[in-house]
KEPA-75036 format. One line per 10 residues: number of its first residue (from 0); for each residue y, x, z of C-alpha. Coordinates in steps of 0.001 Angstrom, whole numbers. Last residue first. Layout:
NUM = Y:X:Z | ...
END
This chain:
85 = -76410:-10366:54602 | -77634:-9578:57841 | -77809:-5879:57353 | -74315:-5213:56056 | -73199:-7459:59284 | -74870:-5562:61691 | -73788:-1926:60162 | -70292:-3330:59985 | -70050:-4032:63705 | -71841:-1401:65261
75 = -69471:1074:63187 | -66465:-1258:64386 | -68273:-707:68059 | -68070:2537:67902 | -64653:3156:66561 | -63205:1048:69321 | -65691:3042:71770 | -64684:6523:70610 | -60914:5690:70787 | -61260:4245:74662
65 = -63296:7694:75316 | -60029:9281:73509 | -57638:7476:75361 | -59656:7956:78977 | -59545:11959:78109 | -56059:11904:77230 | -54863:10343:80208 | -57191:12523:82546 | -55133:15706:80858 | -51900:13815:81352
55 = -52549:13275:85071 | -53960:16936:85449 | -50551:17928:84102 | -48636:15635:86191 | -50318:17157:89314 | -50294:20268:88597 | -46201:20011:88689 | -43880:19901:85651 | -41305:22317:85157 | -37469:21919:85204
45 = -37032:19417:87867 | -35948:15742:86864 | -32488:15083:88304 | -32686:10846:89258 | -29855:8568:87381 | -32540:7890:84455 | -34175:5180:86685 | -31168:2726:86605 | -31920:-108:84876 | -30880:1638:81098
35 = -32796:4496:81749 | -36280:2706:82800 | -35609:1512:79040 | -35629:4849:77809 | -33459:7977:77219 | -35840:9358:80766 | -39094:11030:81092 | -40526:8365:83173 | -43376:8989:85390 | -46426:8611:84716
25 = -48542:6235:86938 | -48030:3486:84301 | -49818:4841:81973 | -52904:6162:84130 | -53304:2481:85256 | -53509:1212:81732 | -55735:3838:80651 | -58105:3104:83179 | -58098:-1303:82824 | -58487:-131:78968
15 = -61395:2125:80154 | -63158:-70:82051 | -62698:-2701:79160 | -64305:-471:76809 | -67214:1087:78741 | -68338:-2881:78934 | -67800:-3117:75416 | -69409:80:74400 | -72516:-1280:76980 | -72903:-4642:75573
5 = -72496:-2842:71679 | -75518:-543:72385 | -77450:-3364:74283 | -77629:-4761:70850 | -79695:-2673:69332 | -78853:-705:66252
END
C-alpha cells in the first residue's frame, strides 16, 4: 500500500482523538464516581435523557469507531509493510 494511505489514517487519527476527547468530556456525569466524591453527585439528575445527550452519545460512538477503524488500519498498514520488506 502507498504511503499516503498511512499519512492520511494518521492525520484522520489525531483529529479524531482531539474529537473523542472533546465529546468525553462534554458528557455529563452519571454520578458513584469521582465527580461524586468533589461534589458533583449532590445535583437531582432527571429521569430521562434529553435529545441532546442522545445525539451526543450517538456522535461519541461514531468518532470511537472511526478512531477504531484507523488504529486497526494502520496496524494492517503496518504489518503488510514490514512482511514485504523483509
Amino acid at each position: 500500500m502507498p504511503i499516503w494511505f498511512a499519512y492520511t489514517l494518521i492525520v484522520l487519527l489525531v483529529i479524531t482523538s482531539v474529537l473523542l476527547t472533546m465529546l468525553i468530556l462534554l458528557h455529563r456525569g452519571k454520578g458513584g464516581g469521582l465527580s461524586s466524591m468533589f461534589g458533583g453527585g449532590v445535583s437531582s439528575s432527571l429521569a430521562g435523557s434529553s435529545v441532546a445527550e442522545k445525539n451526543l452519545d450517538r456522535y461519541t460512538v461514531l468518532v470511537s469507531i472511526v478512531w477504531f477503524a484507523c488504529i486497526v488500519g494502520l496496524g494492517l498498514w503496518l504489518r503488510l509493510q514490514l512482511s514485504s520488506g523483509a
